[in-house]
N, C-alpha and C positions, 0 to 999 in steps of 0.2 A: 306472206308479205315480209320483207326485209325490214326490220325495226333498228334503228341505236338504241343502243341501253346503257344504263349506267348502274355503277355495282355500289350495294351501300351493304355494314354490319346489320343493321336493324332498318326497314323499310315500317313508319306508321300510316295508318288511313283514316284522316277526321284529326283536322287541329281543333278537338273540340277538349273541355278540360278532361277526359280519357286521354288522349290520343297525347295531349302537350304535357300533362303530371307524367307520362309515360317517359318521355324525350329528357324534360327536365332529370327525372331519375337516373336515366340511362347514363347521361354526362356526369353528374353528380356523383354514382357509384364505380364509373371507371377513370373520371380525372383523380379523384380520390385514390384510387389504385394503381395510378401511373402509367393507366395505359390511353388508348389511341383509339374512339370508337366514331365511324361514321352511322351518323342518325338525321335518315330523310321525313320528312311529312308535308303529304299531298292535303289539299285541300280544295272539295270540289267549288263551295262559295268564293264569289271575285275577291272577299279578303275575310281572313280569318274573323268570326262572330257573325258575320253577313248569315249564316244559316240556322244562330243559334237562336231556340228561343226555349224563356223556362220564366217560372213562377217569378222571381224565384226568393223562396229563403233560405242561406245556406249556414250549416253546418262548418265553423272553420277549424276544425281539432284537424284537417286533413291540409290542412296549409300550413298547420303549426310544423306537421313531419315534414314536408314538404321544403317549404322557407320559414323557419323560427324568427327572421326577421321580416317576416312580411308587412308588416305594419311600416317600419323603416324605407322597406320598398318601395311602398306606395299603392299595396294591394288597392282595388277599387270596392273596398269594403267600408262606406260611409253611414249607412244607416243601421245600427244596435237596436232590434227587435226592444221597445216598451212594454208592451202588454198585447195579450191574444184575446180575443175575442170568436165565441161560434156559436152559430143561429141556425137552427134547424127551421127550414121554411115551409111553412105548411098552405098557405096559398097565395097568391098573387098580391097579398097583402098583409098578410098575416105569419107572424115568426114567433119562437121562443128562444130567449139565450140561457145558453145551456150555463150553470154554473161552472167554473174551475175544479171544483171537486169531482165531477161527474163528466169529465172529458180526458179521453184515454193520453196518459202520461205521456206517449211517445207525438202529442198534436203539442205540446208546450214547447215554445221556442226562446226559454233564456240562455241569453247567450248565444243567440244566432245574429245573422244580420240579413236587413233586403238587400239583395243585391240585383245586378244584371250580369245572366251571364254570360252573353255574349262578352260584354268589356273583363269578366275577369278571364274569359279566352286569349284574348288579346293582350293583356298584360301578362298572362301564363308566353304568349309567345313570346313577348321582349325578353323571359328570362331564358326561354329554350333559346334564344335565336344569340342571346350572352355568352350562354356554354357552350357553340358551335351547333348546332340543332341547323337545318338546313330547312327551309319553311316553304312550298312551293303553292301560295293559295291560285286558285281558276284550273287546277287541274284535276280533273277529277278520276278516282282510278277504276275503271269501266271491265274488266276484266280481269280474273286469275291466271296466273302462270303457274305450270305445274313440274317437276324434276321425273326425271322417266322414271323413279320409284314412285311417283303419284305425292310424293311431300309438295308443299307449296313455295316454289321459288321466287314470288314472288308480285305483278302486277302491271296490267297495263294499264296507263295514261290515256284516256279516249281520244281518240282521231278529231281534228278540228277541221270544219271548210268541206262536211257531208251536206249534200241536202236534201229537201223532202223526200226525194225521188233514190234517195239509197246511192246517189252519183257525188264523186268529189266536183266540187265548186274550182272557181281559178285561186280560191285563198286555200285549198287542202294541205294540212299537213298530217302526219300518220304520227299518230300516239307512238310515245320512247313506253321499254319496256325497263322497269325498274326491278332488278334481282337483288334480294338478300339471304341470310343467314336466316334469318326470320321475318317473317313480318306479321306484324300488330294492326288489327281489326277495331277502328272504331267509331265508328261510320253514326252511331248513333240509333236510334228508335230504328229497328226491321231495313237496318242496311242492307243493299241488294247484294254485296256479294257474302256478307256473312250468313246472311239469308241461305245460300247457293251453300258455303261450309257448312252449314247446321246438315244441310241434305245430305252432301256427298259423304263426310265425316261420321255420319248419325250420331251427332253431338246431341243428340235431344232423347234416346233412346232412355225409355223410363221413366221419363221426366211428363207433367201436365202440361197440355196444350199452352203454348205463348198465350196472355193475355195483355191487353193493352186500351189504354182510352185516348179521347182525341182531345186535347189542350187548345181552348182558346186563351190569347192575353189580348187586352189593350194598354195602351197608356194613355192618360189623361192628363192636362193641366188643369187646376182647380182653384177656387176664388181661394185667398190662403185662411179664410176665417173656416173651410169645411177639408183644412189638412191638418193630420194628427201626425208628423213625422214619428216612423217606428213602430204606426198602429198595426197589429196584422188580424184580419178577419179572413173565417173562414165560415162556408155554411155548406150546411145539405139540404135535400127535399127538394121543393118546387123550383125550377120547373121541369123537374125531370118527373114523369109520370108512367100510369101503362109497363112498370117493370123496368122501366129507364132507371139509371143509376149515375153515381157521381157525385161532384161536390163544385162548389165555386171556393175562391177566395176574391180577397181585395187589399192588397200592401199602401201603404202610405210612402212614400220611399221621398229622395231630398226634392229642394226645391219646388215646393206644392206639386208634384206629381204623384198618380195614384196608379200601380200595377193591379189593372181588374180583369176576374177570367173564370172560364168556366170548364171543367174536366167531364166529361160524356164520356161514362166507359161503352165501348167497341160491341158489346154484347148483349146490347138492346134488339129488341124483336120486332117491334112500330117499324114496318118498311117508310111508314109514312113519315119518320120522325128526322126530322131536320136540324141537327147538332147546331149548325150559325142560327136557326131561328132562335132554337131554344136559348141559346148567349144573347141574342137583341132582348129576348122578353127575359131574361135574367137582370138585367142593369135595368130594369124598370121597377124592379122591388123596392119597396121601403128603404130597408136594409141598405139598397146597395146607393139609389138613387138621390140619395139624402149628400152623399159626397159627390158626385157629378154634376148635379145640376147644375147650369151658366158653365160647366168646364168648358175645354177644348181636347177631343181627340186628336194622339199625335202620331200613334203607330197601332199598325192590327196585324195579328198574325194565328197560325195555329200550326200546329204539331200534335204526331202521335206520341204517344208516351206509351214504353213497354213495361207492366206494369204486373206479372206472373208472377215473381218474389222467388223466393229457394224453390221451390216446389216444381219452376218453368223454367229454372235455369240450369242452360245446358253445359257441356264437359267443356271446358273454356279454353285447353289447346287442342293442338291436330298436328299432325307432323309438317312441319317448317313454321306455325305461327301459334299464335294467338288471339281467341278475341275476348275482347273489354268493355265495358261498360255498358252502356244502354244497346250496343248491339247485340250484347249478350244478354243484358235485362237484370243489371245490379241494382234500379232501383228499388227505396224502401219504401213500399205503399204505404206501411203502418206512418209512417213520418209526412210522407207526401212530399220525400227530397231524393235526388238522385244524384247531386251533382261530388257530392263528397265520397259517394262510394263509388262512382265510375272512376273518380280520383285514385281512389286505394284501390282499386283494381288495376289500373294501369303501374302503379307504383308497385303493386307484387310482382307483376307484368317484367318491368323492369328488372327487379332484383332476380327475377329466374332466369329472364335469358343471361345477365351478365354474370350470373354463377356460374349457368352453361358454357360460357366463351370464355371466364377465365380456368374452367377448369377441361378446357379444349375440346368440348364436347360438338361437333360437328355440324355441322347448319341441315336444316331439313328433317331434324328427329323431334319426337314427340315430347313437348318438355312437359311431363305429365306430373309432375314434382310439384307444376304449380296449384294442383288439387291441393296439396300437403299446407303448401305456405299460404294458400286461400284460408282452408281450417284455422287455421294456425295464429291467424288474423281476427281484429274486432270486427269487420267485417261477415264474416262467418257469421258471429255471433249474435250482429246484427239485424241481418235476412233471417235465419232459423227464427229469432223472436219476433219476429214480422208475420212468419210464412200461411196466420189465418186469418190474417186481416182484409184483404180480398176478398177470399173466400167465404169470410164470413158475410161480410159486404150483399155478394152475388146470392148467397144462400139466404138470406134470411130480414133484406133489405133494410134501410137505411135504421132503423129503430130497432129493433132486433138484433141485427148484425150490430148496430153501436154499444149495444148492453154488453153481447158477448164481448166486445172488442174491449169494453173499460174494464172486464172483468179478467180477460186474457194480461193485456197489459200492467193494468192497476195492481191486479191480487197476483196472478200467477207471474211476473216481469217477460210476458210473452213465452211461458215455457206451460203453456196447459199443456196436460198429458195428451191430447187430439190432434192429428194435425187432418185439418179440412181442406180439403181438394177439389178444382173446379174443373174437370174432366171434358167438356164441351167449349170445342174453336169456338170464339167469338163471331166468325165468317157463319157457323152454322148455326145459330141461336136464329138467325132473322123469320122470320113468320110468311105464309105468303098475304097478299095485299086482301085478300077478302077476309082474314080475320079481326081486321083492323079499322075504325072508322079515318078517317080524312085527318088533320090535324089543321085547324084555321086559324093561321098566325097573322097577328097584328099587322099593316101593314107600318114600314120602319116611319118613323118620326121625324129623324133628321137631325134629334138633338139627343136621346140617347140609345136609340136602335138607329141602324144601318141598314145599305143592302149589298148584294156581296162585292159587286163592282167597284164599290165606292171604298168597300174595306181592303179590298185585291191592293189599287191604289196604293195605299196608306204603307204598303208591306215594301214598295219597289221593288217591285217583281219586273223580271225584263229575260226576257229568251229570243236569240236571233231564230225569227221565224220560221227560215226557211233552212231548217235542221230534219232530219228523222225524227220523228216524235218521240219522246221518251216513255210515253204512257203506251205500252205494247199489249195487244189483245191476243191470246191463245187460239181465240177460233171468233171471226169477225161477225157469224151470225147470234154468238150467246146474247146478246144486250138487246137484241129487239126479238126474239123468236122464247129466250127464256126468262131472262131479266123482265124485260117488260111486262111478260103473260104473267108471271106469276110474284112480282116484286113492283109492280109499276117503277121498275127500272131506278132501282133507289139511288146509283150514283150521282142524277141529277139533285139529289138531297141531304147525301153524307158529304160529300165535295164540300171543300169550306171557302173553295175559290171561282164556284161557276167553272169548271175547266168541262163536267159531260153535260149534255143536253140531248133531248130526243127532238128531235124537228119531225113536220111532214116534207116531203118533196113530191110532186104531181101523185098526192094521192097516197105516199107510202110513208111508213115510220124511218128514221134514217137515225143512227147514233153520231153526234159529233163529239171530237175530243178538242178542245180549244186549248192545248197543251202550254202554251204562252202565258195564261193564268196561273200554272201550276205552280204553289208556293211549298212545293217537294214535300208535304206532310204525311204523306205515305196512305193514307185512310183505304185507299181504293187497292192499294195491295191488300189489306188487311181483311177488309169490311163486304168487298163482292161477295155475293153469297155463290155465285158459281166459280169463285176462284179465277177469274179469264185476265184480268187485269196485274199486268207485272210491271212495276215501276223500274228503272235506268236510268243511268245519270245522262243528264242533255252533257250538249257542250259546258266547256268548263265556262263558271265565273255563270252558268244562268241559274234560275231562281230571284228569291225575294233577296233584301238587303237590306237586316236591319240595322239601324244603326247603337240600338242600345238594351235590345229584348232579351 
């Protein structure tokens, strides 16, 4: 097919804060140097933060390099971390708070702030969009483009006005094909085409299987006598059980609102185990329920979070790009934040390629230098002092693993002489359904559990229907011939949005994808235990749309 294209220096993917501290740098280091640099970024949500969602508590030493005057700016960094709190939950009513002494130094948050980051996406764009940065959100980039030496030239913009049936519609238009010098990777948690560069590149060669967990958030309004603005809690234990893993938090953030949520790492083995049930009977705790009660929930959502640390993180260029941030898996588990280091990853990002270009170095080569000025960075230093905290985690569970973890960080500053390795996908840990009893969750309440329909809702999720599905199967008999026999077909219970169901029809099992629901969290790439299920971006501008998560 005959495309128009347009030719940019630098082509980004994810106005997400990777993708935008990329852009920003990019104008920053070449207006500074007098030259003249085009810098595109696609965005597949209808506008830039519509896709983002995160904890979150952020880390601002990464906006000081960034903008020194961001405070001046008007960064949306209101709420200065008070005091932490962590409660280890030992059952559906029963906790202990751990003291401050005996909780690993890299969990303390002075000198951070609540934020949301979607809004500090969006105010990263006013600045890119100041310096010339070119911002194109609803377009999402659905393929690679390649240079007949196989470097990467580039991206296509998916085709709009396809419909169910694989037929252009009378609204079709054909995806532009975007060419660069480079282009930057930052799609976020198990992006589908850096996914596709890990393979082709074998960016991963060496390195421990990707790991990742699945992120619920809510937000709530609260009577203001049960809001602590600044307060941040966090807990472990119940209700994750059976080898389940993870952690909740609960932020205090302005305006009596409360960011509350629960982290399920991916590598749980309970086919039977239901990530959203487990989040309803989370916010039924003691602990958590003592701030919600009489609230109002105002938004629901979830996300994967890739969460491997140095150990899973793969070679981060390939000849014509690079990839950044959470597509590549710079978060710090040890910290339980990503957003400051996907930052300084895209900001090395930046100072490589525009070394490259101003020292005439030719579009499509391997800028492998950026291993160098990775090293070379606190970032580096960052991840390596991280890199057993996971693993400890996975190995030796929440009380064990937290011993090692205060003694790695406390005593050793994350440099114990061991580095612990968690060798087994997450996709292959899962168990089959007979070694497992049933799991009988509460039905929801209605005042602080939910059910998924009512939480989908809450996320503004919308996809024009009658598209190709984005949720793509390998082989359309695995989900009811393998899945089902030996998994009771777990999709219908990792899903955080009701998108699979197994129906009967005259007598037979039948798989539905109700792809319409799908709030893009990726879990079902990750979490199939036969691998059959490949996520793709819908047309552009569909998915959820949050307004402040």
């Amino acid at each position: 097919m005959e495309r128009e294209s347009m030719e940019f220096d630098v082509v980004i993917v994810g106005a997400g804060p990777a993708g935008l501290a990329t852009a920003c740098r990019l104008m920053q280091i070449s207006q500074d140097a007098g030259q003249e640099l085009t810098v595109c970024v696609v965005e597949k949500g209808s506008e830039v933060g519509a896709h983002i969602l995160s904890g979150a508590v952020f880390e601002p030493k990464v906006l000081e390099e960034l903008f020194g005057d961001w405070k001046e700016q008007g960064a949306p960094l209101h709420t200065a971390v008070t005091h932490d709190e962590l409660f280890m939950l030992s059952s559906d009513s029963a906790s202990r708070a751990m003291p401050n002494a005996f909780i690993p130094k890299t969990m303390h948050n002075d000198g951070n702030y609540i934020i949301s980051v979607g809004n500090l996406a969006r105010w990263l764009a006013e600045r890119a969009e100041a310096l010339g940065v070119e911002i194109f959100p609803g377009f999402p980039a659905s393929e690679l483009l390649f240079n007949e030496d196989g470097s990467v030239k580039g991206i296509i913009i998916g085709d709009m006005g396809v419909g169910a049936d694989g037929e252009p519609k009378d609204s079709y238009e054909p995806g532009m094909e975007l060419h660069a010098k480079y282009t930057v990777f930052s799609e976020g948690c198990r992006g589908h085409l850096g996914k596709q560069l890990i393979e082709k590149f074998h960016l991963d060669n060496g390195k421990t299987p990707q790991h990742y967990g699945l992120g619920f958030k809510e937000i709530w309004k609260v009577p203001a006598e049960q809001h602590q603005q600044g307060k941040v809690v966090h807990t472990g234990g119940w209700p994750l059980t059976d080898g389940a893993s993870g952690g909740g938090f609960l932020y205090h953030m302005e305006d009596n609102q409360i960011a509350v949520g629960l982290i399920i790492d991916l590598n749980y083995q309970n086919p039977h185990l239901s990530p959203f049930d487990e989040f309803q009977r989370y916010k039924t705790h003691p602990v958590i329920s003592q701030y919600l009660q009489g609230g109002e929930r105002l938004c629901y959502g979830a996300r994967a979070i890739t969460k491997g640390g140095l150990n899973s993180l793969p070679k981060m260029s390939f000849p014509g790009g690079l990839i950044i941030g959470c597509d590549a898996g710079t978060l710090n588990f040890a910290k339980i934040k990503g957003t400051h280091t996907a930052m300084k990853s895209g900001m090395i990002a930046a100072e490589t390629i525009c070394h490259a270009l101003h020292a005439g170095v030719e579009g499509g080569k391997d800028l492998d230098c950026y291993q160098e000025k990775f090293e070379q960075s606190w970032l580096q230093d960052e991840l390596y002092c991280s890199r057993n905290f996971g693993p400890a985690m996975h190995k030796f569970g929440a009380y064990l693993g937290g011993a090692f973890n205060y003694i790695d960080q406390n005593w050793f500053g994350g440099k114990f002489p061991i580095t612990l390795r968690d060798e087994k996908a997450d996709y292959a840990q899962m168990a089959e359904v007979s070694a497992y009893s049933k799991i009988d969750y509460p039905k929801p309440d209605g005042k602080l559990s939910f059910d998924k329909l009512s939480s989908v809702y809450l996320s503004n999720t919308f996809h024009e229907e009658d598209q190709l599905c984005h949720l793509r199967l390998k082989d359309e008999r695995i989900p009811i011939e393998v899945n089902l026999v030996k998994f009771d077909e777990p999709a219908q219970r990792y899903c955080p949005a009701g998108v699979y169901e197994v129906v009967e029809e005259a007598g037979e099992k039948k798989f539905v994808i109700n792809g319409q629901n799908c709030i893009h969290c990726k879990t079902c790439d990750i979490k199939d235990p036969s691998q059959n299920i490949t996520w793709v971006t819908p047309e552009g501008g569909g998915g959820p749309n949050y307004p402040n998560m």
